[in-house]
Every structure is written in structure tokens, then in C-alpha cells.
gemmi code that builds the backbone of each chain (N, CA, C; Angstrom):
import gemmi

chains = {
    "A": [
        ("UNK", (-25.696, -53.031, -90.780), (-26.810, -53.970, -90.937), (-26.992, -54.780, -89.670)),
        ("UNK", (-28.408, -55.052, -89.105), (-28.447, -55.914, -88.128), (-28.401, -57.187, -88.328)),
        ("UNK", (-28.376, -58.322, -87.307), (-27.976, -59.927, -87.908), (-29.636, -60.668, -88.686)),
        ("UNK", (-30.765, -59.985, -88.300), (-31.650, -59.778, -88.775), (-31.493, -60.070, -90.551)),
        ("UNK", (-32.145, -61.196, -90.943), (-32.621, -61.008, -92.336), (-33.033, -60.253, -92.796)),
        ("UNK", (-32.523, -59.446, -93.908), (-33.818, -58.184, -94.348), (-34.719, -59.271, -95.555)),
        ("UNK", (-35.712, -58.774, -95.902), (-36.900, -58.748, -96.305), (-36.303, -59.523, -98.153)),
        ("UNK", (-35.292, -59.011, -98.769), (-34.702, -59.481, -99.711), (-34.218, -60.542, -99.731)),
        ("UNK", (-32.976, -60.778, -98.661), (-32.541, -61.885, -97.951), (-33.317, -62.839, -97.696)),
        ("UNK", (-34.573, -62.775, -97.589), (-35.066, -63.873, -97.679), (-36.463, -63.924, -99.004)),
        ("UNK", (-36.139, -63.288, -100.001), (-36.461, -62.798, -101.211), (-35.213, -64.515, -101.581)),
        ("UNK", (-34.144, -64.037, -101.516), (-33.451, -64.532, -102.074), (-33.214, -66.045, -101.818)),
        ("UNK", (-33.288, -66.424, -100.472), (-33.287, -67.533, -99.769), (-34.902, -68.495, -99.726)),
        ("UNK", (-35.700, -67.624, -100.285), (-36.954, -68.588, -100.889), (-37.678, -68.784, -99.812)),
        ("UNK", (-37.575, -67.868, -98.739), (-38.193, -67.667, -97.399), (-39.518, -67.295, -97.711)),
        ("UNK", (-39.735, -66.055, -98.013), (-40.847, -65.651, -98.441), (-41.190, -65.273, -100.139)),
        ("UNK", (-42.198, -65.361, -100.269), (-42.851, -65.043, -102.236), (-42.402, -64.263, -102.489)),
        ("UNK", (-42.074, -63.904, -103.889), (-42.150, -62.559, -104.487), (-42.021, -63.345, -106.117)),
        ("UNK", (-42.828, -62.146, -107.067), (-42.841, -62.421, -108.433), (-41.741, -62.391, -109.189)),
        ("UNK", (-40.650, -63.598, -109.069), (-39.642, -63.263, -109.169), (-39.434, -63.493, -111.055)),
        ("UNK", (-38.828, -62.575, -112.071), (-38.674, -62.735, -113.125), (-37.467, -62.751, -113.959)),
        ("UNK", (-36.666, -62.844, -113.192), (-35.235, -62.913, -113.924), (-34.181, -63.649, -112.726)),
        ("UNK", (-33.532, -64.620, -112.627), (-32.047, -65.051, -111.714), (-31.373, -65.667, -112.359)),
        ("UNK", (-29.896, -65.407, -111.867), (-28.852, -66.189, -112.303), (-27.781, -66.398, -111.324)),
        ("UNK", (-26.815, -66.476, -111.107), (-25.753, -67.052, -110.356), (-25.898, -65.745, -109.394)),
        ("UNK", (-25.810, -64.377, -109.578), (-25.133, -63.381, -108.770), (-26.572, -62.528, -108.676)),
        ("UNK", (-27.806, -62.526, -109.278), (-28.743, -61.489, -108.758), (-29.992, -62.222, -109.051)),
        ("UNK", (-30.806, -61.543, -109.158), (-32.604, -61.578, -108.793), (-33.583, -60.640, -109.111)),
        ("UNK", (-34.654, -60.741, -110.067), (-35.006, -59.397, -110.006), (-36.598, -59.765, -110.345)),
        ("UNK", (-37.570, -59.247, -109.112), (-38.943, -59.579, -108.775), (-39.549, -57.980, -108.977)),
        ("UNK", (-41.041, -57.754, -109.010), (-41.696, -57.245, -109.491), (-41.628, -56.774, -107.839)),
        ("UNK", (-41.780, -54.938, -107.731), (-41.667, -54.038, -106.715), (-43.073, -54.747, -106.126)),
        ("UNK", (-43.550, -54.893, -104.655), (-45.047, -54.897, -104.402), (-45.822, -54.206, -104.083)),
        ("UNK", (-45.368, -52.691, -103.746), (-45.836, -51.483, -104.084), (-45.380, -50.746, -105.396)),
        ("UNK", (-45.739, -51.293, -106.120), (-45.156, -50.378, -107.656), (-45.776, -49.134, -108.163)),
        ("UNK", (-44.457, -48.173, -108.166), (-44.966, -46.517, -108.935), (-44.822, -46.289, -109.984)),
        ("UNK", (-45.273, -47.526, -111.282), (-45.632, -47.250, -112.007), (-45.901, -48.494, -112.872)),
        ("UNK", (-46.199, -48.571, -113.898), (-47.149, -49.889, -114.720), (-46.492, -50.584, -114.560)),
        ("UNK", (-44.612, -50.576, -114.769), (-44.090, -51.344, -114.523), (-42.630, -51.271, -113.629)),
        ("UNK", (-42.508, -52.090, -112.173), (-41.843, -51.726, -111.685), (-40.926, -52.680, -111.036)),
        ("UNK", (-39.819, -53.248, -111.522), (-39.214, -54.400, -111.039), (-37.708, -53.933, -110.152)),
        ("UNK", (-37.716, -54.929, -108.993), (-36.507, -54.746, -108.514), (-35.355, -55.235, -108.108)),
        ("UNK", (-34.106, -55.073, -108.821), (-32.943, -55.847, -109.446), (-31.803, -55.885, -108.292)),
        ("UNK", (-31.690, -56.943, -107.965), (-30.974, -57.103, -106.463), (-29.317, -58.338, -106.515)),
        ("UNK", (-28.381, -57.921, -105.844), (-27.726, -58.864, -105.757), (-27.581, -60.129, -104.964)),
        ("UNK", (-27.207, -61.297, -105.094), (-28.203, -62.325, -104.030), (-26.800, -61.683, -102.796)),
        ("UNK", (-25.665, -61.463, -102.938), (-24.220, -60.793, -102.282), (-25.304, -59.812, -101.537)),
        ("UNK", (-24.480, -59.960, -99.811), (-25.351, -58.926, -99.277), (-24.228, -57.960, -99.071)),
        ("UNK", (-24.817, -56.993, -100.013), (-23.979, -55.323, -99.690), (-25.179, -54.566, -99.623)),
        ("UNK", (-24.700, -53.402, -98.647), (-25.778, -52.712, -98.149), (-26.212, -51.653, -99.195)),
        ("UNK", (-25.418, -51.225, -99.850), (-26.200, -50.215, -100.636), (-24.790, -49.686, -101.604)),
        ("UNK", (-25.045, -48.552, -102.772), (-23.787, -48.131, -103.754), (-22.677, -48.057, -102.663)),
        ("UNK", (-22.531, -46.753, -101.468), (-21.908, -46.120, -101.224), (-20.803, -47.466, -99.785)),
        ("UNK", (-21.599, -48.868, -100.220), (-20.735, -49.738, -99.205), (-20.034, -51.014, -100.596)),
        ("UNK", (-20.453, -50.407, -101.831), (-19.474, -51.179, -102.564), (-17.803, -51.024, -102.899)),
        ("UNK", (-17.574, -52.082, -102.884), (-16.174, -52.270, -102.456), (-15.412, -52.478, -104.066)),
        ("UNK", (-13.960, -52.622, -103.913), (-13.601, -52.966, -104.900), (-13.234, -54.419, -105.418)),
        ("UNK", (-13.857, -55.224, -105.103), (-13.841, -56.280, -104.855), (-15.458, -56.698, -105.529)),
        ("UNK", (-15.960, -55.502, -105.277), (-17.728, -55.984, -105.961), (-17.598, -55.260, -106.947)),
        ("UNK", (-16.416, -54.569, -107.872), (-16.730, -53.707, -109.316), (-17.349, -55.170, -110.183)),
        ("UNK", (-16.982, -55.937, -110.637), (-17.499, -56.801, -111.325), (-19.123, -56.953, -111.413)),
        ("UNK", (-19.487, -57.587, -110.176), (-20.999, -57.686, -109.518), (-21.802, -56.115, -109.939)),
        ("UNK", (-21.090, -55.001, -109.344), (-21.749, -54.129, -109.759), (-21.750, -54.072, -111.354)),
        ("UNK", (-21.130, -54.030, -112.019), (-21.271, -54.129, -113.679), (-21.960, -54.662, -114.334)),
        ("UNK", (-22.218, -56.273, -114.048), (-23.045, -57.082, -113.844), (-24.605, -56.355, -113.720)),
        ("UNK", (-24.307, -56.236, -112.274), (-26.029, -55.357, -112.393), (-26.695, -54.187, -113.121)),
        ("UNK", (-25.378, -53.569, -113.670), (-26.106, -52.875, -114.415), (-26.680, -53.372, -115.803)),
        ("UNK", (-25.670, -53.945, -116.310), (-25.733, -54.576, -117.348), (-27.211, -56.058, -117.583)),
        ("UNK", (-27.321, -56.500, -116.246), (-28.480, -57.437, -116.066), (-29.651, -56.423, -116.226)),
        ("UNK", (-29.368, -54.920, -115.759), (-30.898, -54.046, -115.836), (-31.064, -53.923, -117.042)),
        ("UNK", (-30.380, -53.580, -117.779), (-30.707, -53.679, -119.438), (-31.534, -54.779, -119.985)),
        ("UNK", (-30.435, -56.122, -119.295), (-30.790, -57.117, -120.063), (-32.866, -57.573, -119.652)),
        ("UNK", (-32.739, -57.133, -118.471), (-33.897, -57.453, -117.740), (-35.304, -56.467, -118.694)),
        ("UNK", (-34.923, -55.119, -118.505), (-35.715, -54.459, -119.080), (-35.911, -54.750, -121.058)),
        ("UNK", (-34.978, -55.412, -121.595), (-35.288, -56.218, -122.964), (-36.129, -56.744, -122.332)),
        ("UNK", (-36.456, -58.045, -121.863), (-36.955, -59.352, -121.839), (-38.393, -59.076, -121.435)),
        ("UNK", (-38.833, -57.134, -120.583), (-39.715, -57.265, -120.455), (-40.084, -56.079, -121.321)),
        ("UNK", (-39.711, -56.373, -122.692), (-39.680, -55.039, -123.663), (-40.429, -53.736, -123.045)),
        ("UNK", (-39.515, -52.933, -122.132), (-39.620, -51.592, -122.150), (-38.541, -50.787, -122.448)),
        ("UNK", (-37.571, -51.569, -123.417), (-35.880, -50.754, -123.761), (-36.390, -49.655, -125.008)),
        ("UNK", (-37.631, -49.959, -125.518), (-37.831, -48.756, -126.700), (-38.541, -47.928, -126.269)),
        ("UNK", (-39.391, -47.885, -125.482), (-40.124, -46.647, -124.988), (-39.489, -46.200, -123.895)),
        ("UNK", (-38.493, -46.645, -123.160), (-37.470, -46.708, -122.188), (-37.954, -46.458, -120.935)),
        ("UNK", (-37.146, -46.433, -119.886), (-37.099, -46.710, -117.998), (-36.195, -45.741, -117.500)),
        ("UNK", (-36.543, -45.582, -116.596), (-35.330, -45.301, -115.651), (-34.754, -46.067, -114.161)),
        ("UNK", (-33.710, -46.262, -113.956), (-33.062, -47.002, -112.736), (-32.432, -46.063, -111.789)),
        ("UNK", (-33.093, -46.714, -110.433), (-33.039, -45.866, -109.338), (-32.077, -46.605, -108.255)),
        ("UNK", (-31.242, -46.185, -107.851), (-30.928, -46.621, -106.704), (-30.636, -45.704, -105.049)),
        ("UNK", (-31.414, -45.852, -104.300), (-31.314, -45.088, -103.169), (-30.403, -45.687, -102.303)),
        ("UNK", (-29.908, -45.075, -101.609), (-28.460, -44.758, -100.594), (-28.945, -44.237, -99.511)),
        ("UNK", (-28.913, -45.038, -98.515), (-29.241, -43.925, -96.715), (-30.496, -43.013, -96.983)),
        ("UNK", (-30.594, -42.631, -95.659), (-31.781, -41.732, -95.314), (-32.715, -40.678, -96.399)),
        ("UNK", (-31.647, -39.529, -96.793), (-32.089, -38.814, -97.861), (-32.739, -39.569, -99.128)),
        ("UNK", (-31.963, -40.635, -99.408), (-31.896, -41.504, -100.682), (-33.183, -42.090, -100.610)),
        ("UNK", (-33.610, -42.098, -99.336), (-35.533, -43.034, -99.384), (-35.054, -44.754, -99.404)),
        ("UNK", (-34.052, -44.900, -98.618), (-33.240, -46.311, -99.020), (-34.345, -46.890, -97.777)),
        ("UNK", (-35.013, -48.105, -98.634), (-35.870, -48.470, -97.331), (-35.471, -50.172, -96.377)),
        ("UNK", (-34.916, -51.116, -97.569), (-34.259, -52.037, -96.961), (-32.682, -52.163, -97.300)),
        ("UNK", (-32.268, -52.432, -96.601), (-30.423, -52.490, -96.419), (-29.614, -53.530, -97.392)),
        ("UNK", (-30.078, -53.348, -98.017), (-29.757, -54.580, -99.677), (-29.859, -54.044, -100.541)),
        ("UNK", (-28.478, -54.171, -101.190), (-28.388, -53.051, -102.304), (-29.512, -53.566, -103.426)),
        ("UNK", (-30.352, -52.643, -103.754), (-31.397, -52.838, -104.912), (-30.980, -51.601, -106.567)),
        ("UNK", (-31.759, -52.095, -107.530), (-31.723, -51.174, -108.689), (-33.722, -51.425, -108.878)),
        ("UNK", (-33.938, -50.406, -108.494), (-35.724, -50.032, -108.659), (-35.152, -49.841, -110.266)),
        ("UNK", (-36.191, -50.277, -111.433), (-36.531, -50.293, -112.697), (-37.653, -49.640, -112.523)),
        ("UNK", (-38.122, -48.947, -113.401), (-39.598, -48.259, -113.837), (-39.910, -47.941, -115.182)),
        ("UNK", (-41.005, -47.785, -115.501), (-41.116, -47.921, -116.722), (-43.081, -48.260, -117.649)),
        ("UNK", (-43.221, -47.813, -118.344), (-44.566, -47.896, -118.657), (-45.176, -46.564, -118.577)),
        ("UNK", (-45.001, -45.674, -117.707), (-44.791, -44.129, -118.336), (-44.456, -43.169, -118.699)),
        ("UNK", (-44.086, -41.965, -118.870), (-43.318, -41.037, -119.174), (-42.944, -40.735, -117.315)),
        ("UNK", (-41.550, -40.985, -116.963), (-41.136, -40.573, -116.172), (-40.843, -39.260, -115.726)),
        ("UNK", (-41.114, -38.395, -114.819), (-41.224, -37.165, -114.402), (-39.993, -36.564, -113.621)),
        ("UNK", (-40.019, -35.343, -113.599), (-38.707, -34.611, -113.130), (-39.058, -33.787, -112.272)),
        ("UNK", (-38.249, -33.724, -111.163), (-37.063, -34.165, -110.593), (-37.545, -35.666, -110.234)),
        ("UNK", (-36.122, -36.276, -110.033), (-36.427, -37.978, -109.550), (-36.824, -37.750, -108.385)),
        ("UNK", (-38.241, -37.109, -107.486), (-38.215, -37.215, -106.601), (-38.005, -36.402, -105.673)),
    ],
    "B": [
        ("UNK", (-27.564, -42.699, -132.229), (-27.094, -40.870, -131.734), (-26.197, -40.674, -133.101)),
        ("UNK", (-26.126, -39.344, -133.076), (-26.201, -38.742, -134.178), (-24.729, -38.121, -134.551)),
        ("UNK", (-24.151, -38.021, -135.582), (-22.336, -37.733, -135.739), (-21.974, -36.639, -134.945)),
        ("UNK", (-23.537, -35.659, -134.553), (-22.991, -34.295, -133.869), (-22.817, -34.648, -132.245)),
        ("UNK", (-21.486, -33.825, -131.863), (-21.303, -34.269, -130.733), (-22.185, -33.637, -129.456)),
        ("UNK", (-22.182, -35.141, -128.738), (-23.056, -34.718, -127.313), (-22.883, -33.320, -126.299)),
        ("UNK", (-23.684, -32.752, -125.548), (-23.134, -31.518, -124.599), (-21.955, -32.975, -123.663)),
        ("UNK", (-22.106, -33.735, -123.553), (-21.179, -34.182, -122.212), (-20.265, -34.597, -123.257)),
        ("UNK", (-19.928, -35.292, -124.335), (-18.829, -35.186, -125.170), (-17.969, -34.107, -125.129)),
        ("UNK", (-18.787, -32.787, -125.398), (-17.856, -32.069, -125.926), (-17.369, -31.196, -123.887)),
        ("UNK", (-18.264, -31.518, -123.361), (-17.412, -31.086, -121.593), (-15.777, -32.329, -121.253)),
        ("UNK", (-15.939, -33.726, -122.094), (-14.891, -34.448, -121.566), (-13.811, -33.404, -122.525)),
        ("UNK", (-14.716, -33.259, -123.871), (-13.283, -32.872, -124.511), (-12.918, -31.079, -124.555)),
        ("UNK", (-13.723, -31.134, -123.119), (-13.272, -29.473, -122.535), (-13.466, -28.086, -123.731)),
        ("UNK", (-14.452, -28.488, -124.634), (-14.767, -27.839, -125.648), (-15.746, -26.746, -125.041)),
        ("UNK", (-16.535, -26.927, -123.852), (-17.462, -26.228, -123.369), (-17.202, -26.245, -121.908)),
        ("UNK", (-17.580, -25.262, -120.749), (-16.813, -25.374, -119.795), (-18.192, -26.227, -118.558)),
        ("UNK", (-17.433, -27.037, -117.754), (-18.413, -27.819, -116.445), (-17.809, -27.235, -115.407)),
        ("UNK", (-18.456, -27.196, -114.478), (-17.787, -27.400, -113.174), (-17.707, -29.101, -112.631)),
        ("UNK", (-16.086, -29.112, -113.402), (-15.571, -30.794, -112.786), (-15.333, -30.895, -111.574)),
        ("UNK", (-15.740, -31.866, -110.824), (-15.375, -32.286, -109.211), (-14.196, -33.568, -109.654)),
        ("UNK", (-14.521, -34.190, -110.559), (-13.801, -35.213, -110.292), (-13.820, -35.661, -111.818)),
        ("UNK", (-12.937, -36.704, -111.941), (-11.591, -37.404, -112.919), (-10.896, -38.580, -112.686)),
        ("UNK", (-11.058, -39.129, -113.873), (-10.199, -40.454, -113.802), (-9.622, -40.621, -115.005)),
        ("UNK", (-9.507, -42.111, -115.412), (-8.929, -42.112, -116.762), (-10.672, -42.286, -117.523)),
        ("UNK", (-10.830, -43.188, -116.740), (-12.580, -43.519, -117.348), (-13.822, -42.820, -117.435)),
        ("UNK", (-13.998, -41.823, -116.292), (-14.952, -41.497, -116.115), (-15.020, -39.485, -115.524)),
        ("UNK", (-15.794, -38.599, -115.355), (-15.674, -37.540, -115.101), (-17.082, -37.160, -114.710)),
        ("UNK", (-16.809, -36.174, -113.351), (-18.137, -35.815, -112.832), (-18.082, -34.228, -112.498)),
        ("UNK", (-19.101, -33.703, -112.966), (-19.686, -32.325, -112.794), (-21.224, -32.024, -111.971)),
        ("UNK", (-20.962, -31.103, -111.885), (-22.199, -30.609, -111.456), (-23.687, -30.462, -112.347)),
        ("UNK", (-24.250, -30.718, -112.459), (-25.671, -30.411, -113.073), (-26.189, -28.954, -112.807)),
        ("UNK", (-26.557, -28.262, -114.343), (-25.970, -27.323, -114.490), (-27.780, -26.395, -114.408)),
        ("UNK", (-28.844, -27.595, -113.895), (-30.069, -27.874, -113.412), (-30.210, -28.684, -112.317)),
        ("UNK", (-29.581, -27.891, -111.636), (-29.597, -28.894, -110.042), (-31.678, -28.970, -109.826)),
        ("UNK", (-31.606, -30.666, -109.283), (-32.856, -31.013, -108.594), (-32.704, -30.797, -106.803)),
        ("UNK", (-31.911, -30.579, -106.890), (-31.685, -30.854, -105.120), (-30.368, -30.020, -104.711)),
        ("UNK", (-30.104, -30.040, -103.714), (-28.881, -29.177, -102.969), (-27.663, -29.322, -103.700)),
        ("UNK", (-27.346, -30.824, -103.498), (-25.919, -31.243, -104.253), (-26.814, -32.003, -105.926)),
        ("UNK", (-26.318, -31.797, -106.855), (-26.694, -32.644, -107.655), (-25.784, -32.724, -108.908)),
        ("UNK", (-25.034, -33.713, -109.102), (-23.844, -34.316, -109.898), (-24.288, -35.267, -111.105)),
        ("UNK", (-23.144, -34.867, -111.832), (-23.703, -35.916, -113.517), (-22.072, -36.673, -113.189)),
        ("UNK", (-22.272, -38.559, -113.430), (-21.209, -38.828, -113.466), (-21.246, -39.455, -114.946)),
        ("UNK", (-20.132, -39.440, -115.417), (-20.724, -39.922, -116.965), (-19.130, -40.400, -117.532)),
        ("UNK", (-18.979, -41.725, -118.094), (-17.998, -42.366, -118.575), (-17.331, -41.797, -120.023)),
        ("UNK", (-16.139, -41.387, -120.113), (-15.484, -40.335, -120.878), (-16.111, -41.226, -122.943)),
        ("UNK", (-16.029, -42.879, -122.723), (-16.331, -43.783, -123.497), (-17.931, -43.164, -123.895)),
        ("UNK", (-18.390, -43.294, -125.503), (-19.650, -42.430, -125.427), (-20.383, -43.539, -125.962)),
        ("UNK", (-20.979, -44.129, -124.641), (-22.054, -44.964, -124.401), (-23.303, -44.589, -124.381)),
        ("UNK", (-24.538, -45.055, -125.312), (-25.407, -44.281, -125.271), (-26.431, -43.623, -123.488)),
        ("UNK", (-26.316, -45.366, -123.286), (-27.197, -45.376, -122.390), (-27.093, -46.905, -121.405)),
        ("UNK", (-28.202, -47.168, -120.259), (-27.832, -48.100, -119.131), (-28.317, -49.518, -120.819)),
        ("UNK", (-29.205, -48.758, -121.958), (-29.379, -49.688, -122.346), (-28.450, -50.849, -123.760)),
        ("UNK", (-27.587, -49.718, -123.734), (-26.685, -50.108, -125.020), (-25.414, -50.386, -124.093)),
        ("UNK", (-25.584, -50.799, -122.925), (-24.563, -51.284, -122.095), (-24.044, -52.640, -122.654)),
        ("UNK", (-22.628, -53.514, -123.118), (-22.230, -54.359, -124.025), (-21.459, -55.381, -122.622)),
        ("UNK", (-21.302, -56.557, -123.039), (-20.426, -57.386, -121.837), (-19.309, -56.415, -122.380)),
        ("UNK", (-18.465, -56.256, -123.185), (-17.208, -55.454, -122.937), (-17.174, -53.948, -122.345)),
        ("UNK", (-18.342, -53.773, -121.756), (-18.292, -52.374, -120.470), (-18.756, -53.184, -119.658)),
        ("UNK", (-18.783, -54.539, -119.223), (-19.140, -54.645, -117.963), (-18.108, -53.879, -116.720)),
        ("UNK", (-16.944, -53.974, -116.524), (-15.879, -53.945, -115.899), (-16.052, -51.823, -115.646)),
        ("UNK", (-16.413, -51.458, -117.068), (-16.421, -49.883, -116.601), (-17.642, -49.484, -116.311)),
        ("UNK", (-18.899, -50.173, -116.694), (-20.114, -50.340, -115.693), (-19.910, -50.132, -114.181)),
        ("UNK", (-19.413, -50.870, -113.855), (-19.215, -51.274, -112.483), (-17.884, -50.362, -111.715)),
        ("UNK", (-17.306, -49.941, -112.604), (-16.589, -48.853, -112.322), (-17.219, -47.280, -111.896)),
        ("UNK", (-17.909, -47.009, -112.655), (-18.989, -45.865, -112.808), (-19.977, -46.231, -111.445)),
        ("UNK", (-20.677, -47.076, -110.987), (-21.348, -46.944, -110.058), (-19.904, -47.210, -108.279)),
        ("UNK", (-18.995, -47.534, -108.868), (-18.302, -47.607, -107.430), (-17.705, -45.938, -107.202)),
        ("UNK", (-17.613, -45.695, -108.448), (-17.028, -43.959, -108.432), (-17.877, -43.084, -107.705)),
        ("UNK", (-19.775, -43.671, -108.042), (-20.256, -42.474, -107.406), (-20.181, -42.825, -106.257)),
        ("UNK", (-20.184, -44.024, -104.921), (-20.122, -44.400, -103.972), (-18.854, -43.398, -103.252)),
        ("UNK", (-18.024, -43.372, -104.459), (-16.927, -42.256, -104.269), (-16.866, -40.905, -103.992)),
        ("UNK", (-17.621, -40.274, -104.865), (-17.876, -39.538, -105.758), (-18.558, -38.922, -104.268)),
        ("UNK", (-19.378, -39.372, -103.807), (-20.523, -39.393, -102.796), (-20.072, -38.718, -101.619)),
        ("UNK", (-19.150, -39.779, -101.302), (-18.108, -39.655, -99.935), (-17.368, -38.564, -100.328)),
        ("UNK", (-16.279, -37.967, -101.239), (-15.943, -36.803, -101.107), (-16.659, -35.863, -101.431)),
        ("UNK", (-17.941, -35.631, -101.908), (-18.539, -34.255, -101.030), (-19.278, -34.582, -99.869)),
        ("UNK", (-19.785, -35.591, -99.265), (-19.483, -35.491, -97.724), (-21.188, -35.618, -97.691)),
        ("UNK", (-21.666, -36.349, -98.465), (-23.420, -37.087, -98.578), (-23.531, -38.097, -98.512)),
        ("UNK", (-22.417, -39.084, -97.830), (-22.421, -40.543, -98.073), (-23.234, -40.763, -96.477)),
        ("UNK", (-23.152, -39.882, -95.706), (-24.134, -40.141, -93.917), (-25.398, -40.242, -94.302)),
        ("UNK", (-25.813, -38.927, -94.643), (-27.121, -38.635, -94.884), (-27.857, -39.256, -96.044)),
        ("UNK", (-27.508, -39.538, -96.648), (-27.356, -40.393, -97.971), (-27.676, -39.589, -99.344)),
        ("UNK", (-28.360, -40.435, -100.213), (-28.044, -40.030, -101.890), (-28.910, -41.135, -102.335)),
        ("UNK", (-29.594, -40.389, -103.799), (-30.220, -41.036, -104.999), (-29.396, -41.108, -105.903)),
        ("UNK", (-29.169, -42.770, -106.608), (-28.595, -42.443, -107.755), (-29.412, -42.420, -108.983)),
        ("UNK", (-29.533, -41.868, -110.323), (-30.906, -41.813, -111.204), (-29.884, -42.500, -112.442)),
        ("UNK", (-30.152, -43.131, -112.945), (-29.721, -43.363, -114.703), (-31.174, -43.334, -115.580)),
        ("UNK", (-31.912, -42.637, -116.640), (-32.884, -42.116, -117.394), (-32.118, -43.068, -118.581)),
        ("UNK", (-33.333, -43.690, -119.105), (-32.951, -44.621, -120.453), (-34.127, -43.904, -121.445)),
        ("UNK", (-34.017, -43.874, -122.409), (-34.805, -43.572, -123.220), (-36.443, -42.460, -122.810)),
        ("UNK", (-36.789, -42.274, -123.592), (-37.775, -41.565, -123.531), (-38.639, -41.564, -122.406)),
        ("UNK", (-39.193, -42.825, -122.205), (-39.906, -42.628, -121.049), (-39.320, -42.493, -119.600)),
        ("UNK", (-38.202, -42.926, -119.883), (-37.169, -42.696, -118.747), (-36.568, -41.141, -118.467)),
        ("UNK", (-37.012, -40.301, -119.865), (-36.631, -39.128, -119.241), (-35.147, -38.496, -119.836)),
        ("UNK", (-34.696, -39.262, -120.889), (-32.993, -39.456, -121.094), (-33.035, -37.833, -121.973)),
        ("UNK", (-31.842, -37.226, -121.845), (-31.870, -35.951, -122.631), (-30.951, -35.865, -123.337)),
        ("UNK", (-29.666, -36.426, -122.853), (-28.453, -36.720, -123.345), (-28.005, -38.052, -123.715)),
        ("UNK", (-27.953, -37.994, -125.191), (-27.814, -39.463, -125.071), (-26.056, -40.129, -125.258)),
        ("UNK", (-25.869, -39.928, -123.817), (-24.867, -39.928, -123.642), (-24.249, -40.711, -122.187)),
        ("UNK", (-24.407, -41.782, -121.772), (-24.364, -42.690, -120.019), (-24.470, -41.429, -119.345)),
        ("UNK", (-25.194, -41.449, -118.011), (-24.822, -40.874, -117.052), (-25.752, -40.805, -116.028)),
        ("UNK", (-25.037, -41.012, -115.001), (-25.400, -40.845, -113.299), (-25.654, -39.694, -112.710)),
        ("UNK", (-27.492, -39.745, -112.559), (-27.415, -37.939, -111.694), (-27.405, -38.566, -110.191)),
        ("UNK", (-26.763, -38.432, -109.624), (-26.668, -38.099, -107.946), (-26.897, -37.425, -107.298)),
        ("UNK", (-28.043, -36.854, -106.454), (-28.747, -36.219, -105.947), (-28.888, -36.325, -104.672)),
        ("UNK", (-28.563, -35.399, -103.542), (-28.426, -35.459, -102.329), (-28.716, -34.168, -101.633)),
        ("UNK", (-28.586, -33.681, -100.233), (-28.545, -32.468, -99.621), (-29.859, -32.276, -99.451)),
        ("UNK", (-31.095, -33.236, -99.342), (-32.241, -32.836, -99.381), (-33.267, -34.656, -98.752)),
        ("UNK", (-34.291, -34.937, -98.440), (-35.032, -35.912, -98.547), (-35.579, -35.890, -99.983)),
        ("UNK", (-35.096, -37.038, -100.543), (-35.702, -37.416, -101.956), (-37.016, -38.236, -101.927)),
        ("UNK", (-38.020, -37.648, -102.437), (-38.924, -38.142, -102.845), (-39.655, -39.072, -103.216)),
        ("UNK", (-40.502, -39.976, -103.199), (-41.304, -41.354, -103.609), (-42.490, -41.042, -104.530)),
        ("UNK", (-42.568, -41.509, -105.733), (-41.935, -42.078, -106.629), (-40.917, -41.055, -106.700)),
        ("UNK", (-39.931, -41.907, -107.663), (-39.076, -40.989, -107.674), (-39.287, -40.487, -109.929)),
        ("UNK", (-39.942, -39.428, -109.606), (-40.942, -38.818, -110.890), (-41.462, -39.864, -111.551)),
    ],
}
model = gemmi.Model(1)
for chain_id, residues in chains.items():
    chain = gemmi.Chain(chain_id)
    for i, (resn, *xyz) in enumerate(residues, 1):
        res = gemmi.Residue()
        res.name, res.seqid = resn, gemmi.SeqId(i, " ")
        for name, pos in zip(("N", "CA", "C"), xyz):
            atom = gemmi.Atom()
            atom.name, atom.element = name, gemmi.Element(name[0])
            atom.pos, atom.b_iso = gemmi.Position(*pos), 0.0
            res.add_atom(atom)
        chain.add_residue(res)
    model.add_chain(chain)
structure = gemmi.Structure()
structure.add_model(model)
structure.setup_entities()
């Protein structure tokens, strides 16, 4: 990562807007601003780790946490019965576009196969 | 989900055969037996959790276990440079087939936007 703020980082630090709809002590989770699909929110830790494959063991908790906040997140914006899927990209191949580990939520249509 | 057992149930309990890469006490990963991409892996917690959405605070800890594995998981087949998608499918519109947790990991290729 460069010493450079990424774009979340200051998501998180209240630098710049975003529709933010869920925080608590350890994450954040604002509405994508290019969204691919009706509904598309994205679930972030305010902890800057760069992505899955730089979590440590020291962040199993945090990561659990986030998954468990995507659930809770996707209740609150009832799409848990017609259900979502959660994405997380990793490096180049992965389409990983800022260096902060994110969980893309989607949801509102029938999601399509392959992821991509 | 239903008393009859899951296809990934009955692969932990070696009733049907996978190609396993990997093992723990918690968790076990195979190959997808419908690869989307070059490499493409199911990681899925041996515990038969439905989904990211029936995730309970008492799996937080193996939540967070399961996503540091694939970070793992990743690195020993040797896609952690180039990188990786991770997918979890919740319910219907999400795409879910098995209702049974699990992580497709998808790599060996540029993944796609949206991701389906």
C-alpha cells in the first residue's frame, strides 16, 4: 500500500461523502457508487488491511465480525429472503480496485453465473 | 434445510468422493467439480451452517477462520500474486445451490465486473 489515503480511508475518516448505512466500533458499510445491481452496499473494515489474502491471525476475529456484520447488514436492508451474494476481490485477477479490504453485497436480482 | 444430507455434508463425511486440497479440524476445501475459471475451489466449514446468512455470534471466531483459510488456501496453490475472487451465494437470488456455507475461490483468469 502507498502512504497515500485510499478512497475508503477517507470513507472512514469522514474526509469525503458516501451513503453510509451501517457503523460500529470495527467496520462501515455505504452504498457502492457505481452499483451492479438494485442493491449494492460495501462492507469495509475501518482496520486498514489490504485485502483476504493480507489477513493475519491477529485479524481472525475482525474478519468474523465482517462476515457476520454482512448478514446482519443485509437483514436491516431486508434482502436475507430473496437473498445476495458477497464478493470479495483479491489483487489483479480478483478486479480488486482499492487496497482496503472490502465485502461488495449485492442483491435485488437474481444473481448470475459465473461470478464474473 | 432439510434432514437429507447435503452433497458437501456427505464429501466431509467422505461418503462421496472430492478432490480435497486441504483440511483442518474446522474446515475442508475441494475443487469445484464446475470450475468457473482455471483454479476454482469450494471452501466450506465441516459445522453445517446454512449460509453467510444463518451466520450466529457463536461462529463468529470460525467465520473468520474460514475467510483467513482461503487467504491460505490461496497462497498454497500459488494465486495469492496474481490474485483471486472470493464468492459466498446466500439464498436464491444470490445464486446458493447448496445449502450448505461455502467459499468459491476463483482465480487463474481476469474476473469479471459485475461479478454475475
Amino acid at each position: 500500500m502507498s502512504d497515500e489515503k485510499t478512497i475508503f480511508k477517507k470513507i472512514i475518516d469522514r474526509e469525503i461523502p458516501a451513503n453510509i448505512i451501517f457503523e460500529d466500533d470495527h467496520c462501515i458499510a455505504f452504498y457502492d457508487v457505481s452499483p451492479q445491481a438494485p442493491v449494492h452496499v460495501l462492507l469495509i473494515p475501518k482496520e486498514e488491511i489490504e485485502n483476504v489474502a493480507a489477513l493475519q491471525l491477529e485479524n481472525k476475529e475482525l474478519a468474523g465480525h465482517l462476515l457476520l456484520t454482512a448478514g446482519k447488514v443485509a437483514r436491516e436492508l431486508g434482502i436475507d429472503q430473496a437473498g445476495y451474494r458477497v464478493v470479495a476481490n483479491c489483487g489483479a485477477d480478483g478486479g480488486q480496485s482499492v487496497d482496503h479490504l472490502h465485502l461488495h453485497i449485492l442483491a435485488g436480482r437474481q444473481l448470475k453465473w459465473p461470478p464474473g
